[in-house]
C-alpha positions in Angstrom: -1.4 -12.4 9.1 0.4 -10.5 6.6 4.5 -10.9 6.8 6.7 -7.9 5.7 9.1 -8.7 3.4 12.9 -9.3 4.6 15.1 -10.9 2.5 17.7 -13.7 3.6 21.1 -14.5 1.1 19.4 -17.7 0.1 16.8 -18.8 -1.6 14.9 -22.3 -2.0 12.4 -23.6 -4.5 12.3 -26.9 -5.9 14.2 -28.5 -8.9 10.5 -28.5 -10.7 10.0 -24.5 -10.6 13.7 -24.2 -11.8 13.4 -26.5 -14.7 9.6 -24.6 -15.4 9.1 -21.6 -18.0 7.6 -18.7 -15.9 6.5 -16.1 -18.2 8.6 -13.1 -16.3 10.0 -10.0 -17.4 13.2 -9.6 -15.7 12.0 -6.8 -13.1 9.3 -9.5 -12.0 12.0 -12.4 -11.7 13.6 -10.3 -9.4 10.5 -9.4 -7.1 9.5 -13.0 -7.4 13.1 -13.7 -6.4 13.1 -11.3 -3.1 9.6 -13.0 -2.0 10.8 -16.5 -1.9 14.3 -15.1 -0.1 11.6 -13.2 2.5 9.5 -17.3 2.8 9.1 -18.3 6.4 7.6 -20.9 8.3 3.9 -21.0 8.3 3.4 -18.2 6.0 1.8 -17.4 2.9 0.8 -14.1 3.1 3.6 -11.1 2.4 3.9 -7.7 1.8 6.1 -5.2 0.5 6.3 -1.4 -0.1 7.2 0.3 -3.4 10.3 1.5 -1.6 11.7 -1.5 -0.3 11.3 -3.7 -3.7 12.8 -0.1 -5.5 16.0 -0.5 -3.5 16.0 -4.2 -3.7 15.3 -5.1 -7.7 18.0 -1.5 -8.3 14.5 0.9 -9.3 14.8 4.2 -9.2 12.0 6.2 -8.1 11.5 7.7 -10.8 10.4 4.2 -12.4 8.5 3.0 -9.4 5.6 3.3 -11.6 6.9 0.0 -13.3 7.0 -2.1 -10.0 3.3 -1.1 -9.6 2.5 -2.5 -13.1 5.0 -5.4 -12.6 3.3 -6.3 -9.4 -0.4 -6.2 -10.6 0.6 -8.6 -13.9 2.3 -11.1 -12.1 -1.6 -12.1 -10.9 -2.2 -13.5 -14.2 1.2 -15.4 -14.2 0.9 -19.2 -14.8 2.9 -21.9 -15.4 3.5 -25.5 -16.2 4.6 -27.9 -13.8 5.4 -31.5 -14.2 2.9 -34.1 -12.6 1.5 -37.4 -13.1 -2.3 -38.8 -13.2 -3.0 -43.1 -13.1 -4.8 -43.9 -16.3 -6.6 -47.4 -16.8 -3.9 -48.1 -13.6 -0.7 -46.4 -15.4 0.5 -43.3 -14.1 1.1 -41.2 -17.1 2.9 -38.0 -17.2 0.9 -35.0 -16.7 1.3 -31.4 -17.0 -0.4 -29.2 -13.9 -0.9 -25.3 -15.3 -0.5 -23.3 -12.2 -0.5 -19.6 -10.6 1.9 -18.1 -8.2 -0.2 -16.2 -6.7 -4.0 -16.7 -5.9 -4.3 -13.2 -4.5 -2.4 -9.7 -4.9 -3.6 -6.3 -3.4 -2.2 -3.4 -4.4 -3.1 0.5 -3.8 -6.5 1.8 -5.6 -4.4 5.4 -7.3 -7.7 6.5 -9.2 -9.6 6.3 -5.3 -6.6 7.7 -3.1 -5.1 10.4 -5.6 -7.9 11.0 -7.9 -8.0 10.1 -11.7 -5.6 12.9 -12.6 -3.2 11.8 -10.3 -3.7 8.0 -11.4 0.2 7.5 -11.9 1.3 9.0 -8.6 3.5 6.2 -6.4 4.1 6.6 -2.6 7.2 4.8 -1.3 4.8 3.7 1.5 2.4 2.1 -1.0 2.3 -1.8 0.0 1.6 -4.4 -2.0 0.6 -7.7 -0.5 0.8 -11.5 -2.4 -1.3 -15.1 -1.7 1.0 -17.6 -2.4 -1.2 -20.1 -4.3 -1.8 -23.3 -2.8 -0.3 -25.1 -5.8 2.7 -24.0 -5.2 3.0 -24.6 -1.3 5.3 -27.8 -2.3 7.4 -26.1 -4.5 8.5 -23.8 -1.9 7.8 -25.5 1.8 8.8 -28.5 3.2 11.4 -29.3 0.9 13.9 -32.1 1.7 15.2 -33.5 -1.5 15.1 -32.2 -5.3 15.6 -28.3 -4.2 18.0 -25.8 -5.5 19.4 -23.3 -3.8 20.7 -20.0 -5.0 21.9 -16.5 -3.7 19.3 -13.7 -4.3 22.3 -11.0 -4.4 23.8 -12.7 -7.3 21.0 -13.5 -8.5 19.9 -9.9 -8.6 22.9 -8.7 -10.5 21.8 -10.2 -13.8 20.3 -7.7 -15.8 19.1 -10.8 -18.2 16.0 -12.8 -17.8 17.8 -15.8 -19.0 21.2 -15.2 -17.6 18.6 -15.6 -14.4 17.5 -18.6 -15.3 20.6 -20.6 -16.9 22.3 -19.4 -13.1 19.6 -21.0 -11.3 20.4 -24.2 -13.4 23.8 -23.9 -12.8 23.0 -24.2 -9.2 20.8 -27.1 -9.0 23.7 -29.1 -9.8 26.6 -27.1 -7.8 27.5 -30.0 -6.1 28.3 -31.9 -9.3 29.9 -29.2 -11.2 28.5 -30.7 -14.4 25.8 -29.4 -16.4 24.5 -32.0 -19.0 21.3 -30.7 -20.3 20.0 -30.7 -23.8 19.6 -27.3 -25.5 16.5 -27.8 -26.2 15.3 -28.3 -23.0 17.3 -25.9 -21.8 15.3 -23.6 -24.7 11.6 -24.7 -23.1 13.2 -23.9 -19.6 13.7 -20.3 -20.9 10.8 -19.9 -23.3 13.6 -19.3 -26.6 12.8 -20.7 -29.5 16.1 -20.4 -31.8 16.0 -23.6 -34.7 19.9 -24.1 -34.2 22.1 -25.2 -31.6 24.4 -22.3 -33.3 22.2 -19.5 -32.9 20.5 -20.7 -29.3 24.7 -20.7 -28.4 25.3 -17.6 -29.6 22.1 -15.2 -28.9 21.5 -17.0 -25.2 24.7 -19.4 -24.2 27.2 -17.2 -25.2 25.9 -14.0 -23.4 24.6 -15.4 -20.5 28.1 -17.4 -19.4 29.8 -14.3 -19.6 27.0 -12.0 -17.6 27.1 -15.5 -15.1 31.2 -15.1 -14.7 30.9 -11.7 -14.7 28.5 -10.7 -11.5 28.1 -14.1 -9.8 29.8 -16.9 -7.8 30.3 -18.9 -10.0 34.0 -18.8 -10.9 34.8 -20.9 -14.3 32.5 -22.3 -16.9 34.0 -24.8 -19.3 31.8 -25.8 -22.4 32.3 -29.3 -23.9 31.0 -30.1 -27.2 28.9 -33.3 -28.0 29.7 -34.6 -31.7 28.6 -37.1 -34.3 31.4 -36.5 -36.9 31.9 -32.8 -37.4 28.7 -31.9 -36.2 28.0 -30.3 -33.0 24.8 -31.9 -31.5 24.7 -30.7 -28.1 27.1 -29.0 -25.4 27.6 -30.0 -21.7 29.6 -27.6 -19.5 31.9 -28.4 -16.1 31.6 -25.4 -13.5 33.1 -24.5 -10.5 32.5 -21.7 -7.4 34.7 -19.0 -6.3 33.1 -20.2 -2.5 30.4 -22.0 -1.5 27.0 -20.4 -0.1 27.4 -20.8 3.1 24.0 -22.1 4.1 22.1 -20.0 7.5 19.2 -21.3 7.2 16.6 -24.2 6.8 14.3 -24.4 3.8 11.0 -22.5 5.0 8.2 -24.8 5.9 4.4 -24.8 6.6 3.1 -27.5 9.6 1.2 -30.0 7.2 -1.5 -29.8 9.9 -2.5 -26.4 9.0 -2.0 -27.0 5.7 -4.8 -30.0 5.9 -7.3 -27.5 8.1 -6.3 -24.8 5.8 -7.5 -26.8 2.7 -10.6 -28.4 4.4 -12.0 -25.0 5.3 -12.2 -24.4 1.8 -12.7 -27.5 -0.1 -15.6 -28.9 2.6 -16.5 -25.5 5.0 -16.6 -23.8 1.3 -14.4 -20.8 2.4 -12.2 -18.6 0.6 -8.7 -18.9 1.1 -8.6 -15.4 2.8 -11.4 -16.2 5.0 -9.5 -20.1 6.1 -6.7 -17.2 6.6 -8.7 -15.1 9.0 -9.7 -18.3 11.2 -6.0 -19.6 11.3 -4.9 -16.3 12.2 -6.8 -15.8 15.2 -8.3 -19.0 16.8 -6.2 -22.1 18.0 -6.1 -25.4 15.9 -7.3 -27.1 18.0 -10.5 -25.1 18.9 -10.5 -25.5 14.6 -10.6 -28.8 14.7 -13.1 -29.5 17.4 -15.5 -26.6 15.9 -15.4 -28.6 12.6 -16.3 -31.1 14.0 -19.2 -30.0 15.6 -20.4 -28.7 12.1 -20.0 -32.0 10.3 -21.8 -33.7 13.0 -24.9 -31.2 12.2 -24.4 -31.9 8.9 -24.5 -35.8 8.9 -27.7 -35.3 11.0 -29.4 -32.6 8.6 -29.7 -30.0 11.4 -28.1 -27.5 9.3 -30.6 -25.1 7.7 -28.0 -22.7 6.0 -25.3 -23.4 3.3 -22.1 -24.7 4.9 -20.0 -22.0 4.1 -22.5 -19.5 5.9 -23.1 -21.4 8.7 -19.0 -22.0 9.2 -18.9 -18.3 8.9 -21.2 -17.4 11.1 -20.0 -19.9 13.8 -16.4 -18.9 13.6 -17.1 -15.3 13.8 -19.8 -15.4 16.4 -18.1 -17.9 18.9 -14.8 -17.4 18.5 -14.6 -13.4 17.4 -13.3 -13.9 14.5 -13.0 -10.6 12.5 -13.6 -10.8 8.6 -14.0 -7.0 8.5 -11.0 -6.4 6.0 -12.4 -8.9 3.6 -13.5 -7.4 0.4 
């Protein structure tokens, strides 16, 4: 079931998507940044109309055309994220490439308005967005190595990496000390300047003073790291006007419909939207037992059809499930 969107002041994601390079423009941070504010327990599903991400991200209407194409790109929007595999009994350090989103619907203009009216946006258009199963613990469930953030300061940078050094800044708030190198700062924000001088002064430089400027955050004091004259990196102390005042818990998804939501697909062979339709509308338990039931046939060879037909079938015919909106 499909969640509208509804923004709280905070947002929560773990310290792995903040340090990540998420090839965003800056209207797509944004939209990202309203989904993970709207996050609630047990959900994955969301949607959103034209008009409320228009008043949200600061889009006109007469530019609503660019939240349609910023919506339908962010599909193909992947990312690195940090991991670890064991190797010959050594866990080595991994990188996982992952989406956002494993699903995005979105209006069909040439169908509803005809070709010559392909451009034409409703405000009631609704666009709706999968959260990918990948990144389920980045998001949910968080209890350690999470930043927090405000989405209204947030949205009041008009720069994609004044977006993402603030959401540094906050994942250490509580020390007030930001000791990162440059560098990795750079891969963090997908730069590539050669020199500490001009990374300072084409991203550091304008992005502390668009961060003082329109956010909480109330000094910024850089501190240069020497050997001799040179200046090999630069750390900064920080402090708040006020801190966030925190209303809520971090979302979170029941790991027990997480685990049926993952077996329906990896050993029923289900698609995620159809494991979506079953959760929706039939108790876990009555899950569990019918799954059960199946695997039983299966050990003994009495099923005839493929698994994923046959869980289909079952789950439609005995429990009314309706798959009619699946395309």
């Amino acid at each position: 079931m499909s969640s509208v969107i509804n923004p709280r002041k905070d947002v929560y994601q773990s310290n792995s998507l903040t340090a990540s390079y998420i090839p965003f423009t800056a209207l797509q941070a944004d939209i990202f940044g309203v989904i993970l504010a709207s996050l609630k327990k047990d959900q994955t599903e969301y949607s959103m109309t034209v008009k409320q991400l228009g008043e949200w991200c600061d889009v006109s209407e007469t530019n609503w055309a660019t939240i349609r194409k910023a919506v339908e790109a962010m599909y193909n929007i992947s990312f690195e994220l940090p991991t670890e595999k064991e190797i010959d009994g050594e866990m080595k350090p991994y990188l996982a490439k992952s989406r956002l989103f494993w699903r995005i619907e979105y209006p069909d203009q040439r169908k509803l308005n005809g070709i010559e009216n392909i451009n034409k946006i409703s405000p009631n258009d609704i666009f709706t967005v999968f959260i990918a199963p990948e990144m389920i613990s980045e998001l949910f469930n968080l209890t350690k190595n999470f930043t927090i953030w405000e989405l209204k300061d947030y949205l009041k940078l008009t720069s994609l990496n004044s977006k993402k050094l603030y959401t540094i800044f906050c994942q250490y708030k509580k020390t007030g000390v930001l000791n990162l190198d440059w560098k990795d700062v750079q891969d963090s924000m997908g730069t590539n300047y050669p020199t500490l001088a001009l990374f300072k002064a084409h991203v550091y430089n304008p992005c502390i003073k668009e961060i003082l400027k329109e956010t909480n955050v109330k000094t910024i004091i850089p501190h240069p790291r020497k050997l001799g004259r040179k200046i090999l990196n630069w750390s900064f102390t920080f402090s708040w006007n006020k801190q966030l005042k925190l209303l809520n818990e971090p979302p979170s998804i029941d790991p027990k419909i997480q685990k049926v939501w993952q077996r329906l697909q990896k050993d029923f062979k289900l698609s995620a939207r159809q494991a979506d339709k079953i959760l929706d509308q039939v108790d876990i338990t009555d899950i569990n037992n019918e799954l059960y039931e199946i695997q039983i046939m299966r050990v003994s060879d009495q099923i005839q059809a493929n698994i994923g037909g046959l869980t289909y079938t079952r789950f439609r015919d005995k429990y009314s499930v309706n798959f009619d909106e699946l395309s």
